[in-house]
N, C-alpha and C positions, 0 to 999 in steps of 0.2 A: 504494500500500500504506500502510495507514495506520501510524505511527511512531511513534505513543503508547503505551508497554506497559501503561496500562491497557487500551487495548483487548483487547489479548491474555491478560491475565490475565482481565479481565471473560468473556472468551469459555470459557479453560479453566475459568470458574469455573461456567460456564452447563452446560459438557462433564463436567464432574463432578458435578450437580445431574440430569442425564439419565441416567449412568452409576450415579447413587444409585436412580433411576428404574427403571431398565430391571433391576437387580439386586435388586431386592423385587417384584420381576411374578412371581408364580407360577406359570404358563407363560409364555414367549416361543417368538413364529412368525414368527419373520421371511421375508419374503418373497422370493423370488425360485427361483431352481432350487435344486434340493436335490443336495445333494456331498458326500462322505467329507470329514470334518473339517471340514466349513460355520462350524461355531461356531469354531472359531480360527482359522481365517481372519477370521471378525469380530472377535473380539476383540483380533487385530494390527492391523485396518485402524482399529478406533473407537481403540485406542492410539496408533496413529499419529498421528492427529486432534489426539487429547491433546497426546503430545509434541511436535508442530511449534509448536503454541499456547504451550504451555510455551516449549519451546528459542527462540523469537521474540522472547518477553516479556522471557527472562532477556537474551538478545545485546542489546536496544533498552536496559534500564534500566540494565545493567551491563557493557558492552561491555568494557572492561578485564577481566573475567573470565575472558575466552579464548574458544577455541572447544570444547577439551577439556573445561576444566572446567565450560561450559556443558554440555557434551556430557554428563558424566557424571552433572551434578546432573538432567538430564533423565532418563536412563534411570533413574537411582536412583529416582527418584519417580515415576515411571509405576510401576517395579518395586513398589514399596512401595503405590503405589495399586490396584495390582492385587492384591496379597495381601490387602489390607484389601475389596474386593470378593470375594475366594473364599470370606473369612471371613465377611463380611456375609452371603451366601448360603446361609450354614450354617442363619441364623434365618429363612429366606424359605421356606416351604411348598413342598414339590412340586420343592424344586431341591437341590441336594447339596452345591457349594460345595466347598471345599478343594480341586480339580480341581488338581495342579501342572504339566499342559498346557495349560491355561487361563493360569495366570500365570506360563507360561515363553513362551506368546503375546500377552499383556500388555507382556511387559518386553523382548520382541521386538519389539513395535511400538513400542516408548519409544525403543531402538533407531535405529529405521524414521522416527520420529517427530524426533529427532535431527538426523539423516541428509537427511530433508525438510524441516525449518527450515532448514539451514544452505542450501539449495540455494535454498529461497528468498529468502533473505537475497542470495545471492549474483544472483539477479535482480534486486531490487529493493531490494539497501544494498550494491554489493559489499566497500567497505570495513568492512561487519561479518563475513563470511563465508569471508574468507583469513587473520584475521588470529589469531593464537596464540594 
């Protein structure tokens, strides 16, 4: 696992540059089977993505900061990154935006996202992933 938190920020920052992407498409069809509430399920699972990226970068560069308060500076900002996507959405043709199931599935997967950094910390640094 690579241990440089550029890497992981350089990665969140590529995961937010797609997310900038995919929220000015005027339709979106993503593929796969179609299911009741498909799209928040995406937007927890691409959250997710985010926050583990994030929660990674922050325990690598700043490890003294906790796991908590890693913890929370990640949901906070998936949260906030998500409202700033509902709201981008607003100016994007053909899409509606402000959705607050969408950005309580957002900040769900920031959450999620959290929860799955620390767990891979705890494979591959355990001593960043038990510690306060």
């Amino acid at each position: 696992m690579p241990v440089r938190p550029r890497f992981w920020f350089s990665l969140f920052a590529v995961w937010f540059a797609v997310l900038f992407l995919f929220s000015s498409q005027s339709r979106l069809h993503p593929p796969g089977p179609q299911f009741h509430n498909k799209d928040k399920v995406l937007h927890a699972a691409y959250f997710m993505l985010g926050g583990i990226l994030l929660f990674v970068g922050l325990r690598l560069k700043k490890p003294a900061l906790g796991l908590l308060a890693t913890s929370l500076i990640t949901i906070v900002f998936c949260s906030a990154v998500g409202a700033f996507d509902e709201w981008h959405q607003t100016f994007t043709p053909n899409r509606s935006g402000n959705d607050p199931y969408d950005w309580m599935a957002d900040s769900l997967g920031g959450l999620l996202g959290a929860l799955g950094g620390n767990c891979l910390l705890r494979v591959f640094k355990p001593g960043l992933s038990c510690e306060s």
